[in-house]
TORVEXSE-170627 format. One record per atom (N, C-alpha, C): x negated, y, z; residue in one letter; atom name; residue number from 1. Coordinates in Angstrom, 1 decimal, always signed. Atoms other than C-alpha are relative to their C-alpha. Example, Ala and Ser with C-alpha at 12.3 -4.5 7.8 and 13.67 -1.06 7.14 Angstrom:
       u       v       w  residu  atome  num
    -0.9    -1.2    +0.0       a      N    1
   -12.3    -4.5    +7.8       a     CA    1
    -0.9    +1.2    +0.0       a      C    1
    +0.9    -1.1    +0.0       s      N    2
   -13.7    -1.1    +7.1       s     CA    2
    +0.8    +1.1    +0.8       s      C    2
***
This chain:
       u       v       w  residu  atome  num
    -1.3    +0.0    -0.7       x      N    1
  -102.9   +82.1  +103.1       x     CA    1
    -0.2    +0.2    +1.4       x      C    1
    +0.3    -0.5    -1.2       x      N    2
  -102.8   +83.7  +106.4       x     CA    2
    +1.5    -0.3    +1.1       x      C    2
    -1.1    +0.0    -1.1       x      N    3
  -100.7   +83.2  +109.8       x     CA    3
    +1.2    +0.5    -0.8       x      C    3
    -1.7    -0.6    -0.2       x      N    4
   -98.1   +86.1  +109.2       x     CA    4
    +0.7    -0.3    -1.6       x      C    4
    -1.2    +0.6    +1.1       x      N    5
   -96.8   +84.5  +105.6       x     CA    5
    +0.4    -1.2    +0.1       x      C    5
    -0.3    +1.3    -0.5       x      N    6
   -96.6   +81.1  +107.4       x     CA    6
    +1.2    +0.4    +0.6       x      C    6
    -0.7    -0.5    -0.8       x      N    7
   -94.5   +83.2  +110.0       x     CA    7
    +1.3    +0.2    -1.0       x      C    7
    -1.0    -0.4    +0.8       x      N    8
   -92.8   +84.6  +107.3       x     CA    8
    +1.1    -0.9    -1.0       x      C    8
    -1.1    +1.1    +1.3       x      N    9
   -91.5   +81.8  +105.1       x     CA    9
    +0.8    -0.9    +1.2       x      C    9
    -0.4    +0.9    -0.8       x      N   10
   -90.6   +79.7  +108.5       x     CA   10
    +1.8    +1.1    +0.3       x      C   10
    -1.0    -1.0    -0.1       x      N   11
   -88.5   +83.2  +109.0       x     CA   11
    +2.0    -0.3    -0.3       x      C   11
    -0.7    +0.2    +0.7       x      N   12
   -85.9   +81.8  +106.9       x     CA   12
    +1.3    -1.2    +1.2       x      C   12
    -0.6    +0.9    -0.8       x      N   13
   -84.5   +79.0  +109.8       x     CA   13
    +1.2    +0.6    +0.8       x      C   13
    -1.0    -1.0    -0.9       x      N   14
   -82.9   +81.6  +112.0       x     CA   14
    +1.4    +0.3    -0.8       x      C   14
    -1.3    -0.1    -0.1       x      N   15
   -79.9   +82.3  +110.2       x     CA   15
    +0.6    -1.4    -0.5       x      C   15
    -0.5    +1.4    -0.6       x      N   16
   -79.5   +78.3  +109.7       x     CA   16
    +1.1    -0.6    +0.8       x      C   16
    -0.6    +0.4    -1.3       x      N   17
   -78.6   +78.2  +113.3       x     CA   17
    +1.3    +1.6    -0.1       x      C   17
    -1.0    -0.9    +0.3       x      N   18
   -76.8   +81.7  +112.8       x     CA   18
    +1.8    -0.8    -0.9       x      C   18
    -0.6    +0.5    +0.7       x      N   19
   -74.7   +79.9  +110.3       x     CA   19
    +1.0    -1.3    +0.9       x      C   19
    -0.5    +1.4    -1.1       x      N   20
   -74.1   +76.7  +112.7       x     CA   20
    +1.2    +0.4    +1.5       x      C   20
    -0.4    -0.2    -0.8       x      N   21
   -73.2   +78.6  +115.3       x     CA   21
    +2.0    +0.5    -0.3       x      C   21
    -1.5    +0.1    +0.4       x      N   22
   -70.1   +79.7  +113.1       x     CA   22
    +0.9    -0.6    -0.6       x      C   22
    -0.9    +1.0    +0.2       x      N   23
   -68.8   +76.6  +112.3       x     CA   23
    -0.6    -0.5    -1.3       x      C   23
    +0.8    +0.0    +1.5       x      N   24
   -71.2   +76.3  +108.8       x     CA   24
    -0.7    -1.5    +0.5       x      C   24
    +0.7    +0.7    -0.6       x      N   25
   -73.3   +73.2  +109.2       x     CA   25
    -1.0    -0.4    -1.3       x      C   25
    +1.1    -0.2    +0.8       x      N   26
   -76.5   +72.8  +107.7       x     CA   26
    -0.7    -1.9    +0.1       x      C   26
    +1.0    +1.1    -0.2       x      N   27
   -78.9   +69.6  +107.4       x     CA   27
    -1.3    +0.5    -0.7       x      C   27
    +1.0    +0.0    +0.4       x      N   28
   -82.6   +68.5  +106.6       x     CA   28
    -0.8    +1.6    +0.0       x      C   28
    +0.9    -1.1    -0.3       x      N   29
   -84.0   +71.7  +107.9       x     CA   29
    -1.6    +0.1    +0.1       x      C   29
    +1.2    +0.6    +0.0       x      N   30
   -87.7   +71.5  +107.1       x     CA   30
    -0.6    +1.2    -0.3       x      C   30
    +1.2    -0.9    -0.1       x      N   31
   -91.1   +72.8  +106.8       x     CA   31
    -0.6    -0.8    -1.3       x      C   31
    +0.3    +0.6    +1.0       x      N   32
   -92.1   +71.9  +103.4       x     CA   32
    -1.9    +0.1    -0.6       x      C   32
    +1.1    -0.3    +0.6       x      N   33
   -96.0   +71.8  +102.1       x     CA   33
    -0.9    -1.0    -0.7       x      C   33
    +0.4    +0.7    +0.9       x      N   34
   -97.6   +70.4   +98.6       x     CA   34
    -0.3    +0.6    -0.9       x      C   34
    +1.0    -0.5    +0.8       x      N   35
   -99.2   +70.5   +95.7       x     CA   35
    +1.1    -0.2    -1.9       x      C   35
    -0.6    +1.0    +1.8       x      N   36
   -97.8   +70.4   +91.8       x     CA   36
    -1.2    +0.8    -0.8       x      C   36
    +0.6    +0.1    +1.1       x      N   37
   -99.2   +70.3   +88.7       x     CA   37
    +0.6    +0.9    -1.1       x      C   37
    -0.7    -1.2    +0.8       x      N   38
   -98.6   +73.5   +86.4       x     CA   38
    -1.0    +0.3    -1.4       x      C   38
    +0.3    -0.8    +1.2       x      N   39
   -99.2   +75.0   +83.0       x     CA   39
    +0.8    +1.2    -0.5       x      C   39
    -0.8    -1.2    +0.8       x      N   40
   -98.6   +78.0   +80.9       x     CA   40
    -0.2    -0.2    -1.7       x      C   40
    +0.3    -0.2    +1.5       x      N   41
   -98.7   +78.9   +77.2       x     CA   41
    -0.8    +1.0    -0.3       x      C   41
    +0.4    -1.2    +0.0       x      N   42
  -101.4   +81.1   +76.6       x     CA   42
    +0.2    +0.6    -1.9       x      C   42
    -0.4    +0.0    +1.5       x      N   43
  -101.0   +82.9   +73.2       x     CA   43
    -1.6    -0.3    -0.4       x      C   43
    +1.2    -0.4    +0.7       x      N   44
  -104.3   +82.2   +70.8       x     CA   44
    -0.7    -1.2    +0.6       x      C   44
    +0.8    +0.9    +0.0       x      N   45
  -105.5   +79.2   +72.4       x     CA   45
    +0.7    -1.5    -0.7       x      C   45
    +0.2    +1.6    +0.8       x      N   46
  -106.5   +75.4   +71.2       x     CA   46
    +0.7    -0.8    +0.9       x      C   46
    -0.9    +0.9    -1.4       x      N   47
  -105.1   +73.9   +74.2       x     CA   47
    +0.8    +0.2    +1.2       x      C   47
    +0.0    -0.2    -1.3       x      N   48
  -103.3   +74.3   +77.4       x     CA   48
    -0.5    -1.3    +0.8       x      C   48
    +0.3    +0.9    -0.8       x      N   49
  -104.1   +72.4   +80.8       x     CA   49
    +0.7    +0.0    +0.8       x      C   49
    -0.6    -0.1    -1.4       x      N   50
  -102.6   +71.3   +83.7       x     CA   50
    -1.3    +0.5    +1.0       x      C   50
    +1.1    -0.3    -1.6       x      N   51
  -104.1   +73.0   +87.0       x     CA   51
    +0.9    -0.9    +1.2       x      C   51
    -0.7    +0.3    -1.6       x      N   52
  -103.5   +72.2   +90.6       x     CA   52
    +0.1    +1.0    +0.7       x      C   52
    -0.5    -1.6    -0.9       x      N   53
  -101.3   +74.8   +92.2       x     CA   53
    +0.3    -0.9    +1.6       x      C   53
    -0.5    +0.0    -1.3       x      N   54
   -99.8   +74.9   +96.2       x     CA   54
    +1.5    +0.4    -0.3       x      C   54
    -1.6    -0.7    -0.3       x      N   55
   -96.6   +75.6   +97.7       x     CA   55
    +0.6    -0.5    +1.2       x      C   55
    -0.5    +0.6    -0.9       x      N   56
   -95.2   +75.7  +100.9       x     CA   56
    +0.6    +1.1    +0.7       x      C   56
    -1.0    -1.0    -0.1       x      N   57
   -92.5   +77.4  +103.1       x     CA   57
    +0.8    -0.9    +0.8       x      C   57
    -0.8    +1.0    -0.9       x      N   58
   -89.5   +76.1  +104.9       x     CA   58
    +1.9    -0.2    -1.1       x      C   58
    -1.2    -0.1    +0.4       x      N   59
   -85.8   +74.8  +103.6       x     CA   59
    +0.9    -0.3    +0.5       x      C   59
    -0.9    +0.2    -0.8       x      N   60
   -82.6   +73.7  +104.3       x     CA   60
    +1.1    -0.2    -0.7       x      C   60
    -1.2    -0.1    +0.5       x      N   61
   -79.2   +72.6  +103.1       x     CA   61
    +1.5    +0.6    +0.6       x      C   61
    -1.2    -0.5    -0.8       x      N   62
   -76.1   +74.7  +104.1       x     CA   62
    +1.1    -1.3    -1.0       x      C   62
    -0.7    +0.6    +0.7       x      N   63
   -73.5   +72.0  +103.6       x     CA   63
    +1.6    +0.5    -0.5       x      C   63
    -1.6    -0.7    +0.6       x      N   64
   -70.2   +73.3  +101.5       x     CA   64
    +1.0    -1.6    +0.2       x      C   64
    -1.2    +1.0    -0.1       x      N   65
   -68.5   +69.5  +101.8       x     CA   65
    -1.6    -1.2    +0.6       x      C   65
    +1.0    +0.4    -0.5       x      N   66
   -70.3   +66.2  +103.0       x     CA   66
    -0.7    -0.6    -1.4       x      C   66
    +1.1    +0.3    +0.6       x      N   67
   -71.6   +65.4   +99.5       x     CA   67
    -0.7    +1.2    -1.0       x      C   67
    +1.1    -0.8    +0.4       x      N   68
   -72.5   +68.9   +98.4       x     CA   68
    -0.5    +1.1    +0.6       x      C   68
    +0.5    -1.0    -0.7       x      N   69
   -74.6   +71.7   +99.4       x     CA   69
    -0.6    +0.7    -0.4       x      C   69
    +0.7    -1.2    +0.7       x      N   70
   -76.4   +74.9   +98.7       x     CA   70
    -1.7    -0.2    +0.6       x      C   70
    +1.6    +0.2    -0.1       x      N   71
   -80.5   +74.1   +98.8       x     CA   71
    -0.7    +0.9    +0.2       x      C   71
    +0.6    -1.4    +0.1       x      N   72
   -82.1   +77.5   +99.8       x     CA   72
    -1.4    -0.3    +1.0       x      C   72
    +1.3    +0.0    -0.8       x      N   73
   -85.2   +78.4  +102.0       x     CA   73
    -0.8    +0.9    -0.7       x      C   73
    +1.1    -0.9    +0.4       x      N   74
   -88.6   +80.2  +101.3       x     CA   74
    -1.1    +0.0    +0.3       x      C   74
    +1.1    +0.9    +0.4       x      N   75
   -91.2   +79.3   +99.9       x     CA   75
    -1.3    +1.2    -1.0       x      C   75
    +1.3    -0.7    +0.7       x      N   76
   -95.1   +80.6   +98.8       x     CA   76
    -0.3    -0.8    -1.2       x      C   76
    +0.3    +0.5    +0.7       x      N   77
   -95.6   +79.7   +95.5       x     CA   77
    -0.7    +0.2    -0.9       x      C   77
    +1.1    -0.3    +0.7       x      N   78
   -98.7   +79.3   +93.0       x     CA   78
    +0.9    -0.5    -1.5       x      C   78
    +0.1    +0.3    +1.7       x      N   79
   -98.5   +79.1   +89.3       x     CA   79
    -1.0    -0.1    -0.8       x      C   79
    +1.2    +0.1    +0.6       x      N   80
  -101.5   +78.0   +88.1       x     CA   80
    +0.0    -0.3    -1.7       x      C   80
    -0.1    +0.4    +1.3       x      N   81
  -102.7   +77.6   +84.6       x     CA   81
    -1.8    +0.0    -0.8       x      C   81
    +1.3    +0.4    +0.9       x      N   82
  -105.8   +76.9   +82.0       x     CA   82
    +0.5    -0.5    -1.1       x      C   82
    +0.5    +0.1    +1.5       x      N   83
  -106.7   +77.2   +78.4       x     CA   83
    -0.8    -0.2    -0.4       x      C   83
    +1.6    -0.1    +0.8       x      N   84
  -109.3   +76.2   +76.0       x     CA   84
    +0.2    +0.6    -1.2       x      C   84
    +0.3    -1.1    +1.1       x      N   85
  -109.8   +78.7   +73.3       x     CA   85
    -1.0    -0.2    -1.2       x      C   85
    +1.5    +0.2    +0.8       x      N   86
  -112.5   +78.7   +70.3       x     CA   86
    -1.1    +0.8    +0.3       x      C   86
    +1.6    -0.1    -0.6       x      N   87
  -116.1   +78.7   +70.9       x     CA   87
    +0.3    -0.1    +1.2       x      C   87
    +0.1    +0.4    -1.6       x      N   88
  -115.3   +76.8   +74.0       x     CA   88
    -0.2    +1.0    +0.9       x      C   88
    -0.2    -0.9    -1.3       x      N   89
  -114.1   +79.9   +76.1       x     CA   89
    +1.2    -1.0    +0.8       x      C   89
    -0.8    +0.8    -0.4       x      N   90
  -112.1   +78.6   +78.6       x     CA   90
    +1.0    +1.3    +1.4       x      C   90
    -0.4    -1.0    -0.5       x      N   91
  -109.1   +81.0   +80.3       x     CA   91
    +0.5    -0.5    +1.2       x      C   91
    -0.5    +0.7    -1.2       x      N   92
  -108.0   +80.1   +83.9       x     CA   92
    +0.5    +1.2    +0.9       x      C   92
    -0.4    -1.1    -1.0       x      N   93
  -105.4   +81.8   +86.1       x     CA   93
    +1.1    -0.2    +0.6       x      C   93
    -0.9    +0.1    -1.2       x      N   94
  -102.9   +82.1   +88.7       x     CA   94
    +0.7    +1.4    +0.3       x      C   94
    -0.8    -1.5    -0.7       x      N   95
  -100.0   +84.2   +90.0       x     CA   95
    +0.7    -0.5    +1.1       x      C   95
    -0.8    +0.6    -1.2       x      N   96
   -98.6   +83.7   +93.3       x     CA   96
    +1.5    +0.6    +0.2       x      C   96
    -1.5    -0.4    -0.2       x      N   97
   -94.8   +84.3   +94.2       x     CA   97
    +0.3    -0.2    +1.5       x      C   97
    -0.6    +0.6    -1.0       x      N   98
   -92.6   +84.1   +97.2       x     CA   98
    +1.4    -0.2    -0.7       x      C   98
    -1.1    +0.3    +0.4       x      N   99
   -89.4   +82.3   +96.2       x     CA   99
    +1.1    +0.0    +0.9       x      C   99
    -1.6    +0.5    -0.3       x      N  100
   -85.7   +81.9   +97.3       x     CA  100
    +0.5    -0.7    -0.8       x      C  100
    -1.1    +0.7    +0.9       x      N  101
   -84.1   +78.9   +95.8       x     CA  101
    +1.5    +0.1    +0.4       x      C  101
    -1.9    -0.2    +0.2       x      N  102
   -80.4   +78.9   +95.2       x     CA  102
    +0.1    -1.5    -0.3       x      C  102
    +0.1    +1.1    +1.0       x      N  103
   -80.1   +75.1   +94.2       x     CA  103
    +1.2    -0.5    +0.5       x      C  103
    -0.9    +1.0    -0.4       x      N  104
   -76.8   +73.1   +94.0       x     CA  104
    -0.3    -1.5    +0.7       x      C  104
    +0.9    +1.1    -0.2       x      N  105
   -77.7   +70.2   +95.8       x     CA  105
    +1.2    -1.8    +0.4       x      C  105
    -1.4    +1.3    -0.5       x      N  106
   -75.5   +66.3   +95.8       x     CA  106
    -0.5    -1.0    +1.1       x      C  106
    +1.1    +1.0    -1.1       x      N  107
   -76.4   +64.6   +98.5       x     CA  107
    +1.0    -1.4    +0.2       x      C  107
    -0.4    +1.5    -0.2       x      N  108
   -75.8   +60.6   +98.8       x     CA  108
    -0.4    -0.4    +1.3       x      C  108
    +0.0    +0.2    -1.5       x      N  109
   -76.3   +60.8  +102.5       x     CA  109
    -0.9    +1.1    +0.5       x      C  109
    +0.8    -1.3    -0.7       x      N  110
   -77.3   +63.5  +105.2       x     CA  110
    -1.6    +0.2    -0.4       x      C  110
    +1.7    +0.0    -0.3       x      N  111
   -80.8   +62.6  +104.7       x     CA  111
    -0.7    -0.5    -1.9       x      C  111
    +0.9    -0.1    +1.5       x      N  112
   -81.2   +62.2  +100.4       x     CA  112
    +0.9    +0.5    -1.0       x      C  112
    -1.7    -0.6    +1.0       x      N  113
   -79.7   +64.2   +97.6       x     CA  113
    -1.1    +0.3    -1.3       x      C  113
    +1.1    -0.5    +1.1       x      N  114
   -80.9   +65.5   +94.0       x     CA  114
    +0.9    +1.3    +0.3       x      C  114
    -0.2    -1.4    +0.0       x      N  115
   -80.8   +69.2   +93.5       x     CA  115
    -0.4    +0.6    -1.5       x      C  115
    +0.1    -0.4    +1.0       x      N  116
   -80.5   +71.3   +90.6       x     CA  116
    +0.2    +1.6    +0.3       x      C  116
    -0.9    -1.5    -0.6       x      N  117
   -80.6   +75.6   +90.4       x     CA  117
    -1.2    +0.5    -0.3       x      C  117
    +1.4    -0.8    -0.1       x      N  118
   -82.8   +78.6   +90.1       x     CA  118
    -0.6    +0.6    +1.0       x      C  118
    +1.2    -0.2    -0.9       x      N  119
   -85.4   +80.3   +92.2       x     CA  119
    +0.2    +1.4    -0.1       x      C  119
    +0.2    -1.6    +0.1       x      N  120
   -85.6   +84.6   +92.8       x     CA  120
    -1.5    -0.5    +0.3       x      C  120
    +1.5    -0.1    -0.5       x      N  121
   -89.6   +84.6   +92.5       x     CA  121
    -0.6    +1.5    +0.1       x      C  121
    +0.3    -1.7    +0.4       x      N  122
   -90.8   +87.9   +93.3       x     CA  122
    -1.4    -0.6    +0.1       x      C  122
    +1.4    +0.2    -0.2       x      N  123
   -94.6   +88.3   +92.8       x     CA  123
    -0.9    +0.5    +1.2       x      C  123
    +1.5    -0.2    -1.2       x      N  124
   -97.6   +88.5   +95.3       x     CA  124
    -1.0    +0.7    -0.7       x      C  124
    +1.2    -0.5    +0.2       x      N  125
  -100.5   +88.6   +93.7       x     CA  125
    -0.3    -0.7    -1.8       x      C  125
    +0.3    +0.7    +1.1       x      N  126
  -102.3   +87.2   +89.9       x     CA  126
    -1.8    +0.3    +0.3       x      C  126
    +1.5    -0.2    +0.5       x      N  127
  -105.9   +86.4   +88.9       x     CA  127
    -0.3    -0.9    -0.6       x      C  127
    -0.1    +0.5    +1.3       x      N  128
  -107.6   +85.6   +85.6       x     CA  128
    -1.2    +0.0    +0.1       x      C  128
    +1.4    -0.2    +0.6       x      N  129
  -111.0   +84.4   +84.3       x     CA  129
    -0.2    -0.3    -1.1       x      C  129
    +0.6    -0.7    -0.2       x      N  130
  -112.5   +85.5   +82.7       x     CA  130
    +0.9    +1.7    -0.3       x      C  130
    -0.7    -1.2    +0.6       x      N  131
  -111.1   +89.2   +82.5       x     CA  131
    +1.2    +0.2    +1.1       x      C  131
    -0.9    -0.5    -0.8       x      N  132
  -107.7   +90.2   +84.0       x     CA  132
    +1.1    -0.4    +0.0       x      C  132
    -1.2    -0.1    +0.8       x      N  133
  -103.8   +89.5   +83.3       x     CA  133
    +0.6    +2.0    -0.1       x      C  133
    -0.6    -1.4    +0.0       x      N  134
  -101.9   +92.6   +82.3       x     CA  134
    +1.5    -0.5    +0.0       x      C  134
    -1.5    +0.2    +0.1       x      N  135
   -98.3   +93.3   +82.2       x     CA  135
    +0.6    -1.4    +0.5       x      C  135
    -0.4    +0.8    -0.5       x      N  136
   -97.7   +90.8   +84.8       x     CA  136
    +1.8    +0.4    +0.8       x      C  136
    -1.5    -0.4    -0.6       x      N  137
   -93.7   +90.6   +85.7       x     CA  137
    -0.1    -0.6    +1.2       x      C  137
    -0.2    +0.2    -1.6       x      N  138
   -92.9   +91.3   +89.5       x     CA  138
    +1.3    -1.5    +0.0       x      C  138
    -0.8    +0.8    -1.0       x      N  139
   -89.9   +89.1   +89.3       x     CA  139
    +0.5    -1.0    -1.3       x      C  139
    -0.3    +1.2    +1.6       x      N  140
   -89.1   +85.7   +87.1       x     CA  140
    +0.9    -1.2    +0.8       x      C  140
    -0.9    +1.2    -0.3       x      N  141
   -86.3   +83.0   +88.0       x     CA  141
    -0.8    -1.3    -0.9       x      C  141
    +0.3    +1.7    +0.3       x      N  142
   -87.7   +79.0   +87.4       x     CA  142
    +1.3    +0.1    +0.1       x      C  142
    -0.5    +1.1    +0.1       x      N  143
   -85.4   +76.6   +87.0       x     CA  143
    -0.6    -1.2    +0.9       x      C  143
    +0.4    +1.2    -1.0       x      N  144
   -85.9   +73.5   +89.3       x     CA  144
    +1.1    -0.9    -0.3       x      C  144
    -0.8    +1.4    -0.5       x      N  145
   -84.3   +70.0   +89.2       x     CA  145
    -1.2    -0.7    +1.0       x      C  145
    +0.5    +0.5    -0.8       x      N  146
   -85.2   +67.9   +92.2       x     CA  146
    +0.5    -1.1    +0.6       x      C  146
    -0.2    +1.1    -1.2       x      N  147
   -85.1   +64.9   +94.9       x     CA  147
    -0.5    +0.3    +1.3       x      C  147
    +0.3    +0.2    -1.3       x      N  148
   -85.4   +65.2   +98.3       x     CA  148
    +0.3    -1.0    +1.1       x      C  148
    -0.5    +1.1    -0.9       x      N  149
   -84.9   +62.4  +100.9       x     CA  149
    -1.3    +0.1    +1.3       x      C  149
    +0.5    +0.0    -1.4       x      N  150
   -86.2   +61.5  +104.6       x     CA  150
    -0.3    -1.4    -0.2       x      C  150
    +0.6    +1.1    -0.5       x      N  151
   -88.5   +58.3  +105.1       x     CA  151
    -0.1    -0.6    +1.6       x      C  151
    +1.0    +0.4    -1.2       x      N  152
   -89.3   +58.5  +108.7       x     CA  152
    +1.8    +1.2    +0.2       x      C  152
    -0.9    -1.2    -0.1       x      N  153
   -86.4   +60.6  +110.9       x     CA  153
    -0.6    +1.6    +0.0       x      C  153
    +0.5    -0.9    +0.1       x      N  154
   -89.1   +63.8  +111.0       x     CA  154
    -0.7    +0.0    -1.0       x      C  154
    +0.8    -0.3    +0.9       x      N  155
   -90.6   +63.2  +107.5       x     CA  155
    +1.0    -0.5    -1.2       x      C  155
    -1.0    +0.4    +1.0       x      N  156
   -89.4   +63.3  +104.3       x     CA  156
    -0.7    +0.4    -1.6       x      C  156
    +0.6    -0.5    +1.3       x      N  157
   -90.6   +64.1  +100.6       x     CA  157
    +1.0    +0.8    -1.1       x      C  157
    -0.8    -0.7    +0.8       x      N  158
   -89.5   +66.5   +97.9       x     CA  158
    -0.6    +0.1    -0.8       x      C  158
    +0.5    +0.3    +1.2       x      N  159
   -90.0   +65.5   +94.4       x     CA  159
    +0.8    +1.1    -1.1       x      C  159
    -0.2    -1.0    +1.4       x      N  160
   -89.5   +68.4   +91.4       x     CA  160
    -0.5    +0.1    -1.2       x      C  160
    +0.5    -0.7    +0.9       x      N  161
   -89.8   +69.7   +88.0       x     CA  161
    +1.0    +1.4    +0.0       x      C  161
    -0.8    -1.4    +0.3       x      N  162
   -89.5   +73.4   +87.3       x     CA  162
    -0.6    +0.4    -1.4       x      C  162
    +0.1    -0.4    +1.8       x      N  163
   -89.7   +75.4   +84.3       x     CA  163
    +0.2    +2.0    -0.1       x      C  163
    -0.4    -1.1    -0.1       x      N  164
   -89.9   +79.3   +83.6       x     CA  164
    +0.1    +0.5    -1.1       x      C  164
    +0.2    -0.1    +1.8       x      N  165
   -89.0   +80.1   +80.1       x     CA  165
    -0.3    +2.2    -0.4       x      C  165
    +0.4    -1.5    +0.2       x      N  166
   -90.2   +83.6   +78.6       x     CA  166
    -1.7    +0.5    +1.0       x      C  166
    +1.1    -0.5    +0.1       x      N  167
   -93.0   +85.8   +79.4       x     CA  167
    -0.4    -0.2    +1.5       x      C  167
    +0.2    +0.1    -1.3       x      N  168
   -95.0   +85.6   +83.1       x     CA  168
    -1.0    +1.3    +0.1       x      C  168
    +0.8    -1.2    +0.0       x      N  169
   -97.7   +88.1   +82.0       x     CA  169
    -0.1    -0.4    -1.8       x      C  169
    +0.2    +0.2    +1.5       x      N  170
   -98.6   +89.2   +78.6       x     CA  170
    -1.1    -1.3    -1.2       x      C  170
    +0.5    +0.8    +0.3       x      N  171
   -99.8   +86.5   +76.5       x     CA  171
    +0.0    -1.5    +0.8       x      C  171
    +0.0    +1.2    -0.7       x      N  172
   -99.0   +83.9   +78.9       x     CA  172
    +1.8    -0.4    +0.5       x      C  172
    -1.5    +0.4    +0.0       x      N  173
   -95.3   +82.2   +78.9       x     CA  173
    +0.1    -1.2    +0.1       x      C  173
    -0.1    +1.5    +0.1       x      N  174
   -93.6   +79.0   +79.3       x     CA  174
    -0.8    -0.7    +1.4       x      C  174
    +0.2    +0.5    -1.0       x      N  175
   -94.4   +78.0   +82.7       x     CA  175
    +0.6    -1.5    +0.3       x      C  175
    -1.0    +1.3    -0.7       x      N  176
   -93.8   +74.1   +84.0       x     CA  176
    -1.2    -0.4    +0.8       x      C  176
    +1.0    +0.5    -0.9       x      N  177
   -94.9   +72.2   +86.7       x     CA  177
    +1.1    -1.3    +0.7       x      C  177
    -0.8    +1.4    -0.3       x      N  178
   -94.2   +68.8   +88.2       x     CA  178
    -0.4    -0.1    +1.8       x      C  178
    +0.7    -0.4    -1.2       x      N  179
   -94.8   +69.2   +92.1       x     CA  179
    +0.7    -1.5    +1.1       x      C  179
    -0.6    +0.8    -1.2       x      N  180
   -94.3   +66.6   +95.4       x     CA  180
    -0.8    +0.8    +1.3       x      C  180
    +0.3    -0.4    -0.9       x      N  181
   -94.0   +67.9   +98.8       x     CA  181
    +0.7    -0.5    +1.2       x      C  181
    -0.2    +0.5    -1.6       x      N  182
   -94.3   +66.6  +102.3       x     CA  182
    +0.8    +0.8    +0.7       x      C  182
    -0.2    -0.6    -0.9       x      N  183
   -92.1   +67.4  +104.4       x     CA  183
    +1.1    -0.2    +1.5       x      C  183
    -0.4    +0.2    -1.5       x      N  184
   -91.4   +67.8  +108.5       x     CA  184
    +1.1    +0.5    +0.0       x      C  184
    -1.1    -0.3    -0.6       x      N  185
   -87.9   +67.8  +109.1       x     CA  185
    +0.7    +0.3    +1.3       x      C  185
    +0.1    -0.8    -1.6       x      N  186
   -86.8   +70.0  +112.0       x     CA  186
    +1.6    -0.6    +0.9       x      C  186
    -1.4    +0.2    -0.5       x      N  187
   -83.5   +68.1  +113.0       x     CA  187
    +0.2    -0.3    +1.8       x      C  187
***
């Protein structure tokens, strides 16, 4: 992960204040970064596994009333995964994304709400061992339900499950993952 996609996903703040400035009002504007816990379905194996993926980026709630709001921001995201196969081969791989969530979000005060909604993931990058993926799709909507709330007035945590139903690359579908991430709220 390099500088200009840190640059890039923070990118996302500026029309925030755009928004603010025309009478829109936003909360919990953050910088979000953590870890979940992901699987796939590979076809032909004995087992899946959970891996340990990343994910981090910045968000924000544009508020539509004071108890709901639209959850968006943008975010680098991994999808990790691992198989065991017969004759103990074992398949292990990853695709990275940059996402835009869309998520409805209810919030039970400026500073905690649950969230529900999908994700535009377009793809980055993939890689597989042993071997390659093929016919990996550039672009796959998750699913997300979530919690977010503020502990500290600049810190706060964001607890999810997501889900990607159908194909991610060939032979590999059914994506989920259970993820928590820290994060610096920019209020």
């Amino acid at each position: 992960m390099n500088l200009s996609r840190l640059i890039l996903s923070l990118m996302f703040l500026a029309p925030l204040s755009a928004f603010a400035q025309k009478g829109f009002s936003y909360s919990m504007p953050a910088v979000e970064v953590g870890f979940k816990w992901s699987s796939a379905n590979q076809t032909g194996a004995e087992s899946n596994k959970q891996s340990l993926a990343m994910q981090l980026g910045g968000s924000g709630v544009l508020n539509l009333s004071d108890s709901f709001g639209i959850r968006s921001g943008l975010f680098y995201s991994e999808r990790a995964f691992k198989s065991e196969f017969i004759a103990g081969i074992t398949g292990e791989g990853k695709i990275t994304y940059f996402e835009v969530p869309l998520h409805l979000m209810f919030k039970f005060e400026d500073y905690a709400g649950v969230y529900l909604g999908p994700s535009a993931a377009i793809k980055l990058g993939d890689e597989y061992k042993p071997g390659s993926l093929r016919d990996v799709k550039d672009f796959v909507v998750p699913l997300t339900f979530g919690a977010q709330f503020k502990f500290h007035p600049m810190m706060g945590v964001n607890v999810f499950f997501e889900t990607v139903t159908g194909e991610l690359a060939r032979g590999v579908e059914n994506s989920r993952a259970v993820g928590v991430n820290l994060m610096i709220v920019l209020d």
